[in-house]
Backbone bond lengths (Angstrom), bond angles and torsions (degrees), N, CA, C in turn:
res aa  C-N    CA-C-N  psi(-1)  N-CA   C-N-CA  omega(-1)  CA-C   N-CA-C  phi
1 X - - - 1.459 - - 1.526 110.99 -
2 X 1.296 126.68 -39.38 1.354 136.56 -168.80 1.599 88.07 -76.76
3 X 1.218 134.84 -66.61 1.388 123.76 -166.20 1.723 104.89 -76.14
4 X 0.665 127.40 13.08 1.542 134.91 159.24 1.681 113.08 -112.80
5 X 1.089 128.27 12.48 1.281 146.83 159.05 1.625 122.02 -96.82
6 X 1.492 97.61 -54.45 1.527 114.88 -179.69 1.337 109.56 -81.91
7 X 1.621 119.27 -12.53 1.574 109.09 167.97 1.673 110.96 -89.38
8 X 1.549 117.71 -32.23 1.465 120.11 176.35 2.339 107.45 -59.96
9 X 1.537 92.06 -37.16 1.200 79.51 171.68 1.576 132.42 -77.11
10 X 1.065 110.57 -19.02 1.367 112.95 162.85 1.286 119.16 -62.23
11 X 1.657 128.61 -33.88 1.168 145.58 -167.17 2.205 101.03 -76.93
12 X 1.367 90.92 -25.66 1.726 102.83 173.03 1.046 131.68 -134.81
13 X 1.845 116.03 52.23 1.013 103.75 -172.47 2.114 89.89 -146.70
14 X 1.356 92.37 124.05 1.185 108.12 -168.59 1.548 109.88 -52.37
15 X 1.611 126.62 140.57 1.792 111.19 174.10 1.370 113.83 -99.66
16 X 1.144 100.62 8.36 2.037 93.96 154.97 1.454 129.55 -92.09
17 X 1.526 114.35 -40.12 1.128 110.62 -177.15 1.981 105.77 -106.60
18 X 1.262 97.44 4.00 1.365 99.93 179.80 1.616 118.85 61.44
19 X 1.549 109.32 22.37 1.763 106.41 -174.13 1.717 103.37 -114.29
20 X 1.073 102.37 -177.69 1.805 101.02 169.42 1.474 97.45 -71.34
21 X 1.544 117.58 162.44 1.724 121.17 -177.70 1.536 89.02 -68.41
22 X 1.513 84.68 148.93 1.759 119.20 148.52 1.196 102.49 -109.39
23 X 1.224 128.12 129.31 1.536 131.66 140.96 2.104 92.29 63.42
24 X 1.351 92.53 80.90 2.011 90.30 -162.84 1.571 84.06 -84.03
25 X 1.030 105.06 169.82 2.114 135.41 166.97 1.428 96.18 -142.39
26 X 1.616 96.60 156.51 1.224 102.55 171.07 1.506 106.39 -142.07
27 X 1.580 123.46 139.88 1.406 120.09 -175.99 1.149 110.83 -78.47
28 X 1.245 119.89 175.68 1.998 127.79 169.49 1.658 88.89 -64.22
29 X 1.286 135.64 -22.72 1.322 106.40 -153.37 1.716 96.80 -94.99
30 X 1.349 124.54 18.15 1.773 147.79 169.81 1.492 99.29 93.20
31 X 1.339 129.31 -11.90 1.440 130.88 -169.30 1.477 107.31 -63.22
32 X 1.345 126.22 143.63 1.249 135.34 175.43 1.402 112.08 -109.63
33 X 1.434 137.13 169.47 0.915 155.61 175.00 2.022 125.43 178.55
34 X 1.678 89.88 175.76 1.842 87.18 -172.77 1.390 103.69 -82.83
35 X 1.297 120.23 118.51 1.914 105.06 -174.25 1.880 111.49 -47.49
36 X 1.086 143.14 -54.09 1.294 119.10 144.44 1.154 161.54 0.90
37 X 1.536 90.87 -57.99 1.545 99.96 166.68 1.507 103.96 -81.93
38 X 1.263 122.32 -27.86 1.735 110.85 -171.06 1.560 110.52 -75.98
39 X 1.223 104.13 -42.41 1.488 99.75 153.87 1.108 139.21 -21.27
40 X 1.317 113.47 -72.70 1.251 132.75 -170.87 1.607 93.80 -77.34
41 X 0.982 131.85 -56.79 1.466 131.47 168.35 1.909 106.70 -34.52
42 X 0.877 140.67 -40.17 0.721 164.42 169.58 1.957 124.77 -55.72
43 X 1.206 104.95 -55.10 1.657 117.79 156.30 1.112 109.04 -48.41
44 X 1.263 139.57 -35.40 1.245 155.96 -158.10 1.691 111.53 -87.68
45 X 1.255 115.18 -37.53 1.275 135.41 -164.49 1.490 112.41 -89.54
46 X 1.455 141.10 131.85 1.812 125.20 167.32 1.496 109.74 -65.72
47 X 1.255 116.65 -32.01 1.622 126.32 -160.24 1.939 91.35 -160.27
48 X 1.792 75.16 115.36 1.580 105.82 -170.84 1.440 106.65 -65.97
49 X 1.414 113.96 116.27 1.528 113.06 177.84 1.525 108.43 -133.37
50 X 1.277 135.21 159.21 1.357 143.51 -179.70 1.727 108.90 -59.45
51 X 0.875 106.74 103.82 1.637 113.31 -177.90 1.602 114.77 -60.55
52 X 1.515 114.51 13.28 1.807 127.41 -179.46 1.123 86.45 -104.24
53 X 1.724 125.12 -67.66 1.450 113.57 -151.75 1.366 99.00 -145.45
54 X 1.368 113.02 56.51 1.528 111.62 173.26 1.301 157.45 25.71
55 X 1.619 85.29 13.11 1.896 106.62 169.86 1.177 104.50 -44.59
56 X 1.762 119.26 144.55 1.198 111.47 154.61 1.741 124.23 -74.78
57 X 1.329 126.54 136.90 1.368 116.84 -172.42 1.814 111.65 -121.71
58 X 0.850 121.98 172.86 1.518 132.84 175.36 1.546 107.99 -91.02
59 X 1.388 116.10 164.14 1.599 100.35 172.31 1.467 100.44 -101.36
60 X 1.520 128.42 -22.90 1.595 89.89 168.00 0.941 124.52 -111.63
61 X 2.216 114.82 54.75 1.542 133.91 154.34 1.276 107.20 -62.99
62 X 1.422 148.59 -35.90 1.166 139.43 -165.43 1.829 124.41 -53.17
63 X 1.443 117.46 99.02 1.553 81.22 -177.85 1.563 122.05 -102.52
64 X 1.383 124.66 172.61 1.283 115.46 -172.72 1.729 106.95 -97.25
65 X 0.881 125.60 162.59 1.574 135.65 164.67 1.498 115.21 -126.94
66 X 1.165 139.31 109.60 1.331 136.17 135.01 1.339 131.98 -31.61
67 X 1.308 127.19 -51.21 1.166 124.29 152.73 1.236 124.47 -20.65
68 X 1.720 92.32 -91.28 1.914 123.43 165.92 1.592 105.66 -3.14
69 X 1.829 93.76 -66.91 1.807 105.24 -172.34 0.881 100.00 -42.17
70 X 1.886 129.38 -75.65 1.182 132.07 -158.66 1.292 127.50 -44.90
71 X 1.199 123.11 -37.32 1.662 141.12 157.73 1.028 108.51 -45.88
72 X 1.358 131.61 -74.41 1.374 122.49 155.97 1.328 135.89 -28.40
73 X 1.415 120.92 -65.13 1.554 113.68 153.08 1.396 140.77 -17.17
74 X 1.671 102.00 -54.72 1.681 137.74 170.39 1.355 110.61 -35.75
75 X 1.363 96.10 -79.62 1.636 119.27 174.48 1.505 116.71 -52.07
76 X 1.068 112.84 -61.36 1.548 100.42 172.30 1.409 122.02 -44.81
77 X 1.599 132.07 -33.28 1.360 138.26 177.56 1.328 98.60 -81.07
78 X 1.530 137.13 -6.11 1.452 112.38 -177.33 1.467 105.20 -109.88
79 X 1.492 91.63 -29.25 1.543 116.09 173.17 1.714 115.35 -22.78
80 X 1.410 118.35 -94.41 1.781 113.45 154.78 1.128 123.53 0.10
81 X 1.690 121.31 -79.28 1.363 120.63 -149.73 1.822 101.18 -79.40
82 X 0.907 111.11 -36.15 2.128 124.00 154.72 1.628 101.44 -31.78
83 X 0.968 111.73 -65.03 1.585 123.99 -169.14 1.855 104.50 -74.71
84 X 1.163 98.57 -43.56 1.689 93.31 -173.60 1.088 104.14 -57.08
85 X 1.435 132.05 -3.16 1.742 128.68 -155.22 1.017 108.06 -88.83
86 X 1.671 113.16 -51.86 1.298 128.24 171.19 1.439 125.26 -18.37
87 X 1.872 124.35 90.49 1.615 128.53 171.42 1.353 117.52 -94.08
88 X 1.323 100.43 159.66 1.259 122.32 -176.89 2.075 97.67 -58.28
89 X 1.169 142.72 124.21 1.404 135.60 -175.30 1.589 95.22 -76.47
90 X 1.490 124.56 -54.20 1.443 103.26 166.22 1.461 144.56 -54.53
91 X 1.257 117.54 -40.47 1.103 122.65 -162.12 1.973 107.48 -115.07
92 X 1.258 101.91 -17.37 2.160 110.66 164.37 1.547 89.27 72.10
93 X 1.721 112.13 23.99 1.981 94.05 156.67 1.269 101.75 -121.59
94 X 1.494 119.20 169.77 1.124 161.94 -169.21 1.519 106.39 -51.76
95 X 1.630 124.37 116.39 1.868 102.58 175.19 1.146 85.14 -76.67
96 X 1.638 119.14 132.39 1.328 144.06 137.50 1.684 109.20 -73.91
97 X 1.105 103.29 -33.21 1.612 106.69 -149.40 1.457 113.14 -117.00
98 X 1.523 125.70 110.41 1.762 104.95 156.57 1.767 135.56 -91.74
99 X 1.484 91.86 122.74 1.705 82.53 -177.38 1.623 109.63 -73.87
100 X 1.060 99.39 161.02 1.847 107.50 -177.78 1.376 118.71 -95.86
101 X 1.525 109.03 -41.59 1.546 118.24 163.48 1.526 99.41 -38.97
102 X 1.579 99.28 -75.99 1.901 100.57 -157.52 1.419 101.59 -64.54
103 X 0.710 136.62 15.19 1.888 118.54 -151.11 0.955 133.34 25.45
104 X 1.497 125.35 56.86 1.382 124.18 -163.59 1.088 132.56 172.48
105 X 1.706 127.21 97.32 1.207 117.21 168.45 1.001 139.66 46.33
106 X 1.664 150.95 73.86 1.348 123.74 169.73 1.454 111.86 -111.90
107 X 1.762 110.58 -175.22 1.638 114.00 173.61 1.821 92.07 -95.35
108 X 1.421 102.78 177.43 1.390 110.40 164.90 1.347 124.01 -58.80
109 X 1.415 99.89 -39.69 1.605 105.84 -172.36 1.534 100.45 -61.39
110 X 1.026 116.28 -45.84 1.389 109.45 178.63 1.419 115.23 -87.83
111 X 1.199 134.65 6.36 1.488 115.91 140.13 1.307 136.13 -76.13
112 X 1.361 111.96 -5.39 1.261 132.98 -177.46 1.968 114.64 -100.87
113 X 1.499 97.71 -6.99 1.171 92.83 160.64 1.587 132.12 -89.45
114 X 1.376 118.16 -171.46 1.381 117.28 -175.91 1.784 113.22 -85.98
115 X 1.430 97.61 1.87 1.436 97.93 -179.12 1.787 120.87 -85.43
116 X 0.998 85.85 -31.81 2.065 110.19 156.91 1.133 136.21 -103.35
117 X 1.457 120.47 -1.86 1.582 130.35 134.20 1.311 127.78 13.76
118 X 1.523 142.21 88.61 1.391 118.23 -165.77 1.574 112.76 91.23
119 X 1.254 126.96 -23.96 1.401 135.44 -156.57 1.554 107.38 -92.37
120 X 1.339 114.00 117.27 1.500 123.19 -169.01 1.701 100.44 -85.46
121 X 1.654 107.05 125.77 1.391 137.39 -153.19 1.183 112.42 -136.01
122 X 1.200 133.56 123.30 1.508 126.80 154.58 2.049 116.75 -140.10
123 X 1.443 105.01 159.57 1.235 85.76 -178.52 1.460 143.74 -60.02
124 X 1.282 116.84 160.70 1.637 105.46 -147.53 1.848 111.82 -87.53
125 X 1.232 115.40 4.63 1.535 130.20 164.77 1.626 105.17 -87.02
126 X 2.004 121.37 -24.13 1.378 105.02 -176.64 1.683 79.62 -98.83
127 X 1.028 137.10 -52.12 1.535 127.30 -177.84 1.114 120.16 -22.95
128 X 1.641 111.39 -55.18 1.598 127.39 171.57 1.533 113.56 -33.27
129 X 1.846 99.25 -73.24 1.456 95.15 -177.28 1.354 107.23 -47.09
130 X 1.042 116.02 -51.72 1.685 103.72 -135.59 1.826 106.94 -71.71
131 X 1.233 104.78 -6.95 1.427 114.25 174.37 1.131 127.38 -91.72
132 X 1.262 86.40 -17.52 1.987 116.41 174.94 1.685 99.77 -66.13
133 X 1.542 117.12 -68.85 1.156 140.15 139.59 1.443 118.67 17.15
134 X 1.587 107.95 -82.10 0.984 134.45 178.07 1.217 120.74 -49.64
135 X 1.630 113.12 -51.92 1.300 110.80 173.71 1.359 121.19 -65.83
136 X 1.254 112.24 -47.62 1.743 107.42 166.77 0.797 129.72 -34.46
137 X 1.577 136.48 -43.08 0.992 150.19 -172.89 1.658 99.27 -73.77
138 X 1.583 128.50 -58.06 1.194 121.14 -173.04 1.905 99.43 -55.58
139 X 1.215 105.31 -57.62 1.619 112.43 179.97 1.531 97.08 -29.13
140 X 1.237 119.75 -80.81 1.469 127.57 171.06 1.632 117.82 -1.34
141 X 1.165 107.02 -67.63 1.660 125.22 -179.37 1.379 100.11 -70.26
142 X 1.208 140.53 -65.32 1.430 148.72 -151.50 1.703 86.87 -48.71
143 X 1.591 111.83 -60.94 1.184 127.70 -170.19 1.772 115.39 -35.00
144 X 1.676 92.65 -63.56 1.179 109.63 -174.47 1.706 114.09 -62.49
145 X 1.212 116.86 -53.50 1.708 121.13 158.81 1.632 95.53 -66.70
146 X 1.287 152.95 47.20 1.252 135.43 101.63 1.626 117.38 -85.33
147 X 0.803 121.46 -35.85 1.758 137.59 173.93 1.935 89.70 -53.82
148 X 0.688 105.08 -74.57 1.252 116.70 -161.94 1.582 105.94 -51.88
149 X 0.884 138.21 -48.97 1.747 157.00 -173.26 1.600 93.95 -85.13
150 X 1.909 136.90 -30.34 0.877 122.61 140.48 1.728 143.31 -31.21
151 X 1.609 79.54 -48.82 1.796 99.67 -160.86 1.616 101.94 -69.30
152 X 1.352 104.25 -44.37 1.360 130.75 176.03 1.577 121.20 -51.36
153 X 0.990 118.62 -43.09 1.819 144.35 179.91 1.463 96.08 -75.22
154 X 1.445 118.21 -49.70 1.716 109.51 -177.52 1.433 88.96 -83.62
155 X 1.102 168.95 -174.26 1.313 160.34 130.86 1.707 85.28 139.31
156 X 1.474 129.85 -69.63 1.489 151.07 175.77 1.583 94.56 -54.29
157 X 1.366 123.57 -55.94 1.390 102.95 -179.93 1.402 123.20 -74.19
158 X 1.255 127.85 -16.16 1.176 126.74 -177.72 1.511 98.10 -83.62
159 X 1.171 135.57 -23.39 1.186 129.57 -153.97 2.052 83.21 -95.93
160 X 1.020 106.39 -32.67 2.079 91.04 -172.95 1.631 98.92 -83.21
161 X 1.411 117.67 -19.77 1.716 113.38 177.37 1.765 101.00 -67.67
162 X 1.135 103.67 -41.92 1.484 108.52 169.55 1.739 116.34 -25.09
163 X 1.600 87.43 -80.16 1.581 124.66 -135.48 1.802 74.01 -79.36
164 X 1.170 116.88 -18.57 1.887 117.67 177.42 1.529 106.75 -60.36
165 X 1.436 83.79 -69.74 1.842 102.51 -172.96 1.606 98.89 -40.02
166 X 1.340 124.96 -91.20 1.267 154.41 159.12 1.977 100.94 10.34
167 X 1.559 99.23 -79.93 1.620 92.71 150.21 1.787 90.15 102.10
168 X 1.189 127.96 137.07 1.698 145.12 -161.97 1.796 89.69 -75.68
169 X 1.363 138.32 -21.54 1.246 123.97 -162.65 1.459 118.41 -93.70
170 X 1.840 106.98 -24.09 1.612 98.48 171.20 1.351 159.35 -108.15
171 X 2.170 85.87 51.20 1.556 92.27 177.85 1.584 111.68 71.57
172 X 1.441 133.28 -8.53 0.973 125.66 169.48 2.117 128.01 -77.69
173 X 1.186 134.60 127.38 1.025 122.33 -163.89 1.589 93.16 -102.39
174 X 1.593 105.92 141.55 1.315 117.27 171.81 1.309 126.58 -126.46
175 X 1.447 118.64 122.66 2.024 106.68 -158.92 1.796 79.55 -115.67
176 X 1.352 101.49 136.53 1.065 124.22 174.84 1.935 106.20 -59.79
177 X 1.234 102.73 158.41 1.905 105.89 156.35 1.540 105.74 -84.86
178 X 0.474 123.17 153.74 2.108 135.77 -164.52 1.673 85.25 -116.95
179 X 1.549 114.39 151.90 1.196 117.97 171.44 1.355 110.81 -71.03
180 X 1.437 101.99 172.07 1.711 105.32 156.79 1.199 142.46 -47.63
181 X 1.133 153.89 150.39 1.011 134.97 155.32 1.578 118.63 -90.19
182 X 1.792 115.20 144.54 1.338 100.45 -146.45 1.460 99.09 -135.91
């Protein structure tokens, strides 16, 4: 059941914001996403392309499904009580808790043992966010050092269309722009 859970969620779970879809679209290129997040993914972009596999796309390629939604909807309400199930295999309680050392889930009983001793813990709905969190934030940067290593790459080509035109015979010296430092 759990690996038939964790494969449906992969099947609905947006790769920008990393959640189940809100309000999904899907491009010609079959990729799905939360119309929101592609959006906004999108502000970001000169020429709107699928942030999976870099098709270029139109902005009103996105299409909607009703269905799609509803599936989405579905899952999220079954989603929880699937997850609440999840026990400790030693001890037959409930992970309440994620440790940070181990990466992973525990019950009480086993936070209270000597094997997590010292081991920084919090509950696994504030754990969630904050890792949730976390990734955004890395997403965030990745994004921005792609923009940037963009800007940089056209910057390098304009500079060899240049140094083309311009041509090795007239004595002219040309110093490249050097990337960023990053």
């Amino acid at each position: 059941m759990a690996d038939a859970l964790s494969f449906l969620e992969e099947d609905f779970t947006c790769l920008i914001c990393c959640d189940v879809f809100t309000d999904p679209v899907t491009l010609k290129c079959s990729h799905s996403l939360c119309d929101k997040c592609l959006q906004h993914f999108w502000t970001t972009q000169d020429v709107p392309r699928c942030p999976v596999c870099r098709k270029e796309c139109s902005h009103d390629e996105p299409t909607k499904s009703l269905a799609f939604r509803a599936l989405c909807e579905s899952f999220k309400k079954r989603k929880p009580s699937a997850v609440s199930a999840d026990v400790c295999p030693e001890h037959e309680e409930k992970f309440k808790l994620f440790c940070f050392v181990d990466k992973q889930p525990i019950c009480v009983v086993c936070y209270t043992s000597k094997k997590h001793e010292d081991h920084k813990c919090s509950p696994v709905n504030e754990a969630a966010g904050n890792l949730k969190e976390d990734l955004k934030t890395r997403l965030n940067r990745l994004q921005v050092t792609l923009g940037d290593l963009k800007k940089a790459h056209e910057s390098c080509v304009k500079q060899v269309e240049i140094s083309k035109l311009i041509g090795p015979g007239n004595g002219l010296n040309l110093n490249l722009v050097a990337f960023p430092p990053f």
